[in-house]
Backbone bond lengths (Angstrom), bond angles and torsions (degrees), N, CA, C in turn:
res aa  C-N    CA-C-N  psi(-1)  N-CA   C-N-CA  omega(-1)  CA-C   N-CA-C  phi
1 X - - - 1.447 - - 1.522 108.11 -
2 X 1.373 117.56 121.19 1.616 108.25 -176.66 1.279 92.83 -97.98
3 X 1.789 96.09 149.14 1.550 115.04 152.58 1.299 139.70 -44.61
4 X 1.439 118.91 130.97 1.542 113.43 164.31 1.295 116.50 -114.04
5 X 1.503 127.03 109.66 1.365 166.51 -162.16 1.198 111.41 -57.70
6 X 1.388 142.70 32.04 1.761 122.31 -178.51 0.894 161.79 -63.12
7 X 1.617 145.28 60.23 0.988 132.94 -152.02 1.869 128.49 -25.53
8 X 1.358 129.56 116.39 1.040 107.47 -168.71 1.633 105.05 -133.29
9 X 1.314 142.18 161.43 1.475 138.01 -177.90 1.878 101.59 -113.28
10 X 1.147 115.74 111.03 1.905 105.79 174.76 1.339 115.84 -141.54
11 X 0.886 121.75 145.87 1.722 128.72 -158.79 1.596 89.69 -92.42
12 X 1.357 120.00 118.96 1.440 142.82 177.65 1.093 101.62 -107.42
13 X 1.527 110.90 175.08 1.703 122.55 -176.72 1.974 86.10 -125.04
14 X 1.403 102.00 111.03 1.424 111.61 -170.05 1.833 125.29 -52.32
15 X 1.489 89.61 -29.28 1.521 123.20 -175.30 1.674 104.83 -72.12
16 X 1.213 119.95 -22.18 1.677 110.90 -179.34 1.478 85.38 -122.41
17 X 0.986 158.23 -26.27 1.602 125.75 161.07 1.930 130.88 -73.10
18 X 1.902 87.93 -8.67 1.719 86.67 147.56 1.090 129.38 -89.85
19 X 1.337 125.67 -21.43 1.341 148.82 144.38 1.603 101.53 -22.10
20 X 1.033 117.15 -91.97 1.271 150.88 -113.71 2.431 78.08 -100.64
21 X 1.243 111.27 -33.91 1.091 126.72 149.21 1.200 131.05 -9.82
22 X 1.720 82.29 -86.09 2.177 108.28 175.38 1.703 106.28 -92.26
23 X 1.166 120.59 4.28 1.252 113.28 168.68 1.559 116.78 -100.40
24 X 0.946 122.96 -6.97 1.526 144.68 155.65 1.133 125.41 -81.03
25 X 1.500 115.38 -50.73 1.673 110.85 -169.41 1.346 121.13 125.95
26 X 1.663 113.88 -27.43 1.163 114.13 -138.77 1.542 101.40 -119.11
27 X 0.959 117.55 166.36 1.552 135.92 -155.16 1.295 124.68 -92.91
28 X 1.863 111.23 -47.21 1.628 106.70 179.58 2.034 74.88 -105.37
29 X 1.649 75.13 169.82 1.557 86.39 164.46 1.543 113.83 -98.00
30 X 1.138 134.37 -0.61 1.602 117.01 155.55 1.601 102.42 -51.12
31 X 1.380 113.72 -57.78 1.761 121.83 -168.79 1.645 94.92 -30.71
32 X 1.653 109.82 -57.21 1.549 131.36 -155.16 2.041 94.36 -58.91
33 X 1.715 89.67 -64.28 1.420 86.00 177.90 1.598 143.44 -41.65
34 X 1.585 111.43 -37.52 1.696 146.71 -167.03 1.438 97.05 -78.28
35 X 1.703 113.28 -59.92 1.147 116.93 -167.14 2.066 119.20 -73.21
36 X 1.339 106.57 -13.38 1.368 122.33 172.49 1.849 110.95 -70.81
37 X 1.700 67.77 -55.06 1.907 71.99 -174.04 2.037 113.01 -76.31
38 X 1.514 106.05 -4.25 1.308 108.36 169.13 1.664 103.73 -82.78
39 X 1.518 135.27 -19.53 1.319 139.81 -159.21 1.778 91.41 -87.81
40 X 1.771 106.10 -53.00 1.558 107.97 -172.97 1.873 109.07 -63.12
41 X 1.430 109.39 -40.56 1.444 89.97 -176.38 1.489 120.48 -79.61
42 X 1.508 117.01 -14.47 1.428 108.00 157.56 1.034 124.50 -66.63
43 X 1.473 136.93 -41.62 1.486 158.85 157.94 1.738 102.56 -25.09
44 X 1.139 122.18 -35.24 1.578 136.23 178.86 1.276 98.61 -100.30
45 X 1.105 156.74 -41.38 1.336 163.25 -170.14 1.742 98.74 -76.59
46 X 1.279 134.27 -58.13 1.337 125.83 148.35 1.444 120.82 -43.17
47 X 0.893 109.00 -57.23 1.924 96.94 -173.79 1.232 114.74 -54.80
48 X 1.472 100.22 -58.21 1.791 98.50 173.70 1.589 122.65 -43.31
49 X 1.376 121.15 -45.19 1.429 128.28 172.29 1.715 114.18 -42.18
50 X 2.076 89.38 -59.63 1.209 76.17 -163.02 1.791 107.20 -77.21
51 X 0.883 134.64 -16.48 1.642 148.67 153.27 1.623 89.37 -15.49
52 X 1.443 121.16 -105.27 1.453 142.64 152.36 1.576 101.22 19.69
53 X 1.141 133.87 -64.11 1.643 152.03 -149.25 1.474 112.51 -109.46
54 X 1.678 104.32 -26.45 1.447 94.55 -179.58 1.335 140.51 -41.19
55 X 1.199 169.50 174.05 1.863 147.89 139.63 1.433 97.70 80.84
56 X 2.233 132.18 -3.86 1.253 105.67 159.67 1.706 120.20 -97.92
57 X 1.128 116.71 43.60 1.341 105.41 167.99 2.104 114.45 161.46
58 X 0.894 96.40 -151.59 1.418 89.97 -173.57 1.410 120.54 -64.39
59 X 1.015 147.92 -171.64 1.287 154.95 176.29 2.220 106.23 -101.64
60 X 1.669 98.76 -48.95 1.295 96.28 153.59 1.576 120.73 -39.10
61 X 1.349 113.59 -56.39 1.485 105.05 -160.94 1.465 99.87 -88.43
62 X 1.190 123.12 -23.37 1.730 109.54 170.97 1.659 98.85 -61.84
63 X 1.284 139.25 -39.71 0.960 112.89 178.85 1.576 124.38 -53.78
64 X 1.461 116.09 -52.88 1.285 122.71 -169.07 1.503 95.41 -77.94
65 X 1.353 144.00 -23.46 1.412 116.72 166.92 1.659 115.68 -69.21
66 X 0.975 105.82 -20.46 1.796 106.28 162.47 1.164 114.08 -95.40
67 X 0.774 128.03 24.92 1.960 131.86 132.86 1.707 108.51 -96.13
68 X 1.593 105.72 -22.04 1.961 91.60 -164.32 2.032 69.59 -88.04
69 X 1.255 143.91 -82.18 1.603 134.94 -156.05 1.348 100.42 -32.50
70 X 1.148 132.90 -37.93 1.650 130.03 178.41 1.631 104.03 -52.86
71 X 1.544 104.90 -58.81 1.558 95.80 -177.69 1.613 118.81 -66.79
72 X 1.332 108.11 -39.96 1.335 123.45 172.77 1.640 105.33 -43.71
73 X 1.018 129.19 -70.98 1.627 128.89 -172.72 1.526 109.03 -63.78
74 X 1.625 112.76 -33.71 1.764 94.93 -176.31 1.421 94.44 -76.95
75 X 1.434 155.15 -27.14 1.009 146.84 -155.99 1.861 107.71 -89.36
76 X 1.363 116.38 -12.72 1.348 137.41 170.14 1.364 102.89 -74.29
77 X 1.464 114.21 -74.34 1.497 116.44 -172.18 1.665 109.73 -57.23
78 X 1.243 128.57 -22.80 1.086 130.02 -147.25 1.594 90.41 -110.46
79 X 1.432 120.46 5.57 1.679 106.13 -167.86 1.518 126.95 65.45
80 X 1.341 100.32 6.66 2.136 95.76 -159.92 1.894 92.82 -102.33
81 X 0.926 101.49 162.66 1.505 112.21 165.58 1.412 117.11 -96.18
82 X 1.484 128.33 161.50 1.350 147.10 -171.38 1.823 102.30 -103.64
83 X 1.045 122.91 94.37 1.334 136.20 157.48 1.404 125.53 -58.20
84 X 0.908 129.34 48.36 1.816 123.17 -166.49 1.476 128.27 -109.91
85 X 1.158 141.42 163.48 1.499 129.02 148.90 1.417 135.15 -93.38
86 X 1.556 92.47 1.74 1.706 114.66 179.86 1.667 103.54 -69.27
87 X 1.546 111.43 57.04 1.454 93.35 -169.59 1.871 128.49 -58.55
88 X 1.764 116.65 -31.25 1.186 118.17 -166.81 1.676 98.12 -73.52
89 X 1.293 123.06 -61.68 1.738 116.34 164.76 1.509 109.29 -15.96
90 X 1.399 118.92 -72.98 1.365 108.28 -142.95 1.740 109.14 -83.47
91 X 1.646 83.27 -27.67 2.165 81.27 173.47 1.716 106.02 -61.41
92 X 0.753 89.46 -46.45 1.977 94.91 176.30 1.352 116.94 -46.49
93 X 1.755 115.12 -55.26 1.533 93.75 155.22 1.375 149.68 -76.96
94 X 1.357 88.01 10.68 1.404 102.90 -157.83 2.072 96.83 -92.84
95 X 1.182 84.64 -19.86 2.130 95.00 -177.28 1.482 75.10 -85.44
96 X 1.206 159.50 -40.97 1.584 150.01 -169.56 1.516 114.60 -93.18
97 X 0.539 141.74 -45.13 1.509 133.22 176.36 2.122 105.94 -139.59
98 X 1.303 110.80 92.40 1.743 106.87 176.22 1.344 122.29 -55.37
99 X 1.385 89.70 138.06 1.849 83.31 174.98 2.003 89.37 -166.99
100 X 1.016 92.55 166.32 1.952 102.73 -172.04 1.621 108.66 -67.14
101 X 1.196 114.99 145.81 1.348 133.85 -150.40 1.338 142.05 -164.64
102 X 1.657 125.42 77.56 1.180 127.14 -176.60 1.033 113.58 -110.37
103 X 1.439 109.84 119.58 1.506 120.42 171.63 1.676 106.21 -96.67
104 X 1.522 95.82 150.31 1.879 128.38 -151.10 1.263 90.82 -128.29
């Protein structure tokens, strides 16, 4: 999915995008800005999943499937593919949130 780029003008509170700055890493504050709002829409992109999955199974494995959607989404945002042998996990998220995927 490519980006669409907008120049935009918005009155911020200067103090949480320096924040938000050194808690990132990153250098300009667009980086600071992009990369926040990339944290919140994954942050929704998990809930909904795990929403989706709730009431099917143990509480153990909801945990560890919210460690496999963790890998699943950084490997989305990040362009990379999921290498695994966990095949029933990852096809499962994969009908819930797509992202690249070879199972070994």
């Amino acid at each position: 999915m490519g980006r669409l780029i907008r120049h935009k003008h918005l009155k911020l509170d200067q103090k949480k995008i320096d924040q938000a700055k050194t808690y990132l890493g990153v250098k300009t504050e667009s980086e600071a800005i992009d990369q926040a709002l990339e944290f919140l829409i994954a942050e929704k992109t998990i809930n909904n999943t795990l929403r989706k999955i709730r009431g099917k199974g143990q509480i153990k494995k909801m945990i560890g499937l919210s460690h496999d959607i963790l890998i699943a989404l950084t490997a989305r945002t990040i362009g990379a593919m999921v290498i695994t042998a966990n095949r029933q996990d990852f096809e499962t998220l994969q009908g819930l949130c797509p992202f690249h995927l070879q199972v070994v």
